[in-house]
N, C-alpha and C positions, 0 to 999 in steps of 0.2 A: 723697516723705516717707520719711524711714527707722522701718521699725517697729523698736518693743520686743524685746529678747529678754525671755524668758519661763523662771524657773525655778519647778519642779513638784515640792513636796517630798512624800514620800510616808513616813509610817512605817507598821513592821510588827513584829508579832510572832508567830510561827506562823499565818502569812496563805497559807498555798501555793493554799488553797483560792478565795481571793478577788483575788489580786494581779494574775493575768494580766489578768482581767475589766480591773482599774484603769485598768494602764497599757495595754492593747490600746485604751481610751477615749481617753488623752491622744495616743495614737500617729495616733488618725483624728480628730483636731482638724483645721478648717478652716485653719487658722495655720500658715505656714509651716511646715516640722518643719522646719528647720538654725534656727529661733530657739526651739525649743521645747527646755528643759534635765531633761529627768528623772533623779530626786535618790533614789537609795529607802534609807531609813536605819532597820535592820532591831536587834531587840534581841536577838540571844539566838536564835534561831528554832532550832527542833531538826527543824523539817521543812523542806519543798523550796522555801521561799518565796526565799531569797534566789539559788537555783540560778537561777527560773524570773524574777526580776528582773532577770538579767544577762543575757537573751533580750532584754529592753529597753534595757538600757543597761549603761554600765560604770561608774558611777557609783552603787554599790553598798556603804554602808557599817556599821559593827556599832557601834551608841551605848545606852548606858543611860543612867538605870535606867529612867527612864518618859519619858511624850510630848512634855514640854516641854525636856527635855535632848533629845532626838531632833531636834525642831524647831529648836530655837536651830541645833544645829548639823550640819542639812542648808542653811539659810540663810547658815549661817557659808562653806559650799564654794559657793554660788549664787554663778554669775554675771551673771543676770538683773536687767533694771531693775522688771521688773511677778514678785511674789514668788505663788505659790499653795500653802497645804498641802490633804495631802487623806489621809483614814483609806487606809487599802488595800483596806477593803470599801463602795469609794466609784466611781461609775461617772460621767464627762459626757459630755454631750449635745455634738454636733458642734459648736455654736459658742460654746463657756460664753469661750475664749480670747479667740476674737477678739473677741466683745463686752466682755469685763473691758480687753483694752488699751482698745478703745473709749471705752469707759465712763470709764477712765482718765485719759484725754487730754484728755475733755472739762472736767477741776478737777476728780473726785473725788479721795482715795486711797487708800479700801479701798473694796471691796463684799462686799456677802451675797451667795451664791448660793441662791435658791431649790432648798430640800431635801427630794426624795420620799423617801420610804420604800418599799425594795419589800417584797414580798410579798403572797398570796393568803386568807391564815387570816387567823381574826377578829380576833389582837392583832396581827400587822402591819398588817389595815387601820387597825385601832384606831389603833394609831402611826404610819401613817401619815394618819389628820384631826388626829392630836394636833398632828403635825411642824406642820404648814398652817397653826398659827397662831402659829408662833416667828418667821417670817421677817422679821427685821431689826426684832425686837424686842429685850427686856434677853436675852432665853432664848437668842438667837444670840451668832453670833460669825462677824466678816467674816472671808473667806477669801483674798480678794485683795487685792492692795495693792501700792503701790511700794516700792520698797527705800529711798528716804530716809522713807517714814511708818513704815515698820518698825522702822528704830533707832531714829526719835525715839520711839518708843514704849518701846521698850527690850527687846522680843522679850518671850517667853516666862519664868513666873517658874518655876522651876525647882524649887520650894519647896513648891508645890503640884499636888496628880494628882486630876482632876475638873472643879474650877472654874476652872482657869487658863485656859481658852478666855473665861472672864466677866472673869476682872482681865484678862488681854490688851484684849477687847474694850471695857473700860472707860475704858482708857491710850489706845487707839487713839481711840478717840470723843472724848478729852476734846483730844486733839492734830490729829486729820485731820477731811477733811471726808468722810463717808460716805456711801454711797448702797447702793440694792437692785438688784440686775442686772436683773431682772424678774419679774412677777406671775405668776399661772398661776391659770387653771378647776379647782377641784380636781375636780370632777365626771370633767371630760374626763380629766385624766391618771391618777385614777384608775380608769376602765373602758380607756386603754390601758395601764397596768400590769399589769392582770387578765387581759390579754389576752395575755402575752406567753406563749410557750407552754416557755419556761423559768426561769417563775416556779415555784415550786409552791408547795404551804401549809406554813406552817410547820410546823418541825420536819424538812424535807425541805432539802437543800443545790440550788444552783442547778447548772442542766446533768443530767444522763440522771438517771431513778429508780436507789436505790440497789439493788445487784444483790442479788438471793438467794443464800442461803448456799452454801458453794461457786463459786461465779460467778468470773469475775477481779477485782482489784480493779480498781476507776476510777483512773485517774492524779490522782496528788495534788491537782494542780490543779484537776477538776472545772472547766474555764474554762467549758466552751459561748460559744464564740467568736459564736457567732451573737445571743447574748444580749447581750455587751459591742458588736454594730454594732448592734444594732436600739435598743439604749441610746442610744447615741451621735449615731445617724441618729432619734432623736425624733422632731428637729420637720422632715427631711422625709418622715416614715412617719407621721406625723400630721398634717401640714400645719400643724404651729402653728409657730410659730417663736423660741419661749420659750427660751432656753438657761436650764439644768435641772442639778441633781445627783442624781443615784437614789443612796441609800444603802442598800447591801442589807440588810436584816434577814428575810429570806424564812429562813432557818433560825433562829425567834424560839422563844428558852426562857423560862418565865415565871420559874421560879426565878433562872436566869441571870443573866435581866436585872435581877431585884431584889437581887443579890448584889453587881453588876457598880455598882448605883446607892448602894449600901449602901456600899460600897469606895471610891467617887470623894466620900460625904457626908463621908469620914475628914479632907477637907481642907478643910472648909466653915469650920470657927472660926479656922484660921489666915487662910483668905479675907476672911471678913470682921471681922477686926482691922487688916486692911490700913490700912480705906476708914473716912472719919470718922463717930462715931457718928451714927443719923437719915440715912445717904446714902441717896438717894430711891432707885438703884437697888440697894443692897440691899435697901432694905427689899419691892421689888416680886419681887425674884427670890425672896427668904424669907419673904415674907407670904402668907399663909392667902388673902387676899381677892384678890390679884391673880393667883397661880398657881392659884387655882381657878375665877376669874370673871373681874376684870378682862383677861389678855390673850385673853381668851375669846369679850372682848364688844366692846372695845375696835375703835373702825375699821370698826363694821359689821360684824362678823364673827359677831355674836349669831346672821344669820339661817343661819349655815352649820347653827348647832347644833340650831335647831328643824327645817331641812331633813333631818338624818342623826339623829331618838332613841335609835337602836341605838348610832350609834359613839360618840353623844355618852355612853349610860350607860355605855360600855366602856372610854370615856378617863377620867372619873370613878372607875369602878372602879381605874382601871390607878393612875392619880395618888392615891389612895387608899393603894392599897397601897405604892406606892412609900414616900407619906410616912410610914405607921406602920412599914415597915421600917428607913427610917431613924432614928425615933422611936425605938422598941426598941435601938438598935444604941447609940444615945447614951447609952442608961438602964445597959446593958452596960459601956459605959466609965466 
């Protein structure tokens, strides 16, 4: 049987810190590497990200202005039949590949990848129970896919920066047939997340503590190579066998990231002017009642939340603030 090639689009913007981590993951995929295409299409970087990308590949390009021009056209140079994007502070698990071709072949043509969150401190954990209950609901957005469900989709709209992973995903749902690559214990992979011994808590970068003043500096990259295999080799250092996406947030700013969500809500009215008025999933991805409870509860999931009180008050809090940050920011315009 002849397998799939495989291309792995990857963007970035002053990522030196998180990129090797990336693609050191895609490089110890189980999948053949002479079918495996890594694509990394960089914007602008003023740091060593695009240096330490061409240690992976030559396949190394400079596109603006945001994610969705970047994507279009890392896809545009693919020559792969199974397509994958992925942030560049995004790490997988040894067989996320070869079970998406899998998956593939058997009639889907996109999947979710189930998405951890790293980190140690109280809002990465927070973010990551929040993450636990997105997966391959309206909140995601498939990762893989073939390359005929991708132009019928019509790729990336270019038009908007934030929710265009939700109009993709909405295109692709309404055209392909979709599926979840796999489930996972949050319990389990969170105490081995916690365990990894170059995780740290937030506000701390991954790989060595930062040195005292005077000290040398760390190399741009901060990889910790051993961090990106123990990623990678998941599930056989765990014995599970879940292919997994870690997305790092172990260096979690609270302002940051409410700035960061505040900045991606700027393209929320042109999103949903797209989609016709009363569309069932806007109104779940923008309503009060489902992004606070319903995908919360939805599925059985309610008992996650009486199992964990602390992270469930701390996802609360977080989504709280999130939305009066955006609230204020609209009042502003």
């Amino acid at each position: 049987m002849t397998l799939d090639r495989v291309s792995v689009v990857v963007t970035t913007r002053n990522e030196a810190r998180n990129i090797g981590n990336c693609l050191e993951s895609v490089k110890a995929q189980g999948y053949p590497a002479e079918l495996v295409e890594i694509i990394v299409v960089d914007n602008a970087s003023t740091d060593d990200t695009q240096a330490i990308a061409r240690r992976y590949t030559d396949k190394v390009f400079d596109k603006g202005p945001e994610r969705s021009a970047q994507r279009n056209f890392g896809f545009a140079q693919a020559t792969g039949d199974v397509l994958v994007f992925l942030d560049a502070d995004m790490i997988l698990s040894a067989s996320v590949l070869e079970r998406s071709v899998a998956m593939l072949r058997q009639g889907y043509d996109a999947l979710y990848i189930p998405e951890i969150v790293l980190g140690r401190g109280f809002f990465p954990t927070v973010r990551r129970f929040e993450r636990s209950f997105y997966d391959a609901t309206v909140i995601d957005c498939v990762r893989a896919f073939t390359r005929r469900a991708f132009d019928q989709a019509g790729g990336f709209d270019e038009s908007l920066t934030g929710p265009e992973d939700w109009d993709f995903d909405k295109r692709m749902r309404a055209s392909a047939r979709v599926g979840l690559l796999s489930t996972y214990d949050f319990d389990r992979v969170d105490a081995y997340v916690r365990s990894l011994p170059g995780t740290p808590r937030a506000g701390a970068g991954l790989g060595p503590e930062t040195p005292r003043a005077g000290a040398a500096k760390a190399p741009a990259q901060d990889s910790g190579p051993e961090l990106a295999a123990r990623l990678a080799g998941y599930e056989a250092l765990s014995r599970d066998d879940r292919p997994l996406l870690f997305h790092n947030e172990a260096a979690f700013d609270l302002w940051r990231y409410l700035t960061k969500k505040t900045y991606y809500g700027g393209s929320f009215e042109a999103y949903i002017a797209k989609w016709p008025a009363g569309d069932a999933d806007i109104r779940r991805q923008f309503g009060a009642f489902y992004r606070f409870f319903g995908v919360f509860l939805e599925n059985g999931r309610w008992r996650r939340l009486l199992s964990h009180p602390r992270l469930t008050f701390g996802m609360y809090f977080l989504r709280f603030l999130v939305g009066l940050s955006y609230l204020l920011d609209k009042l502003k315009r």
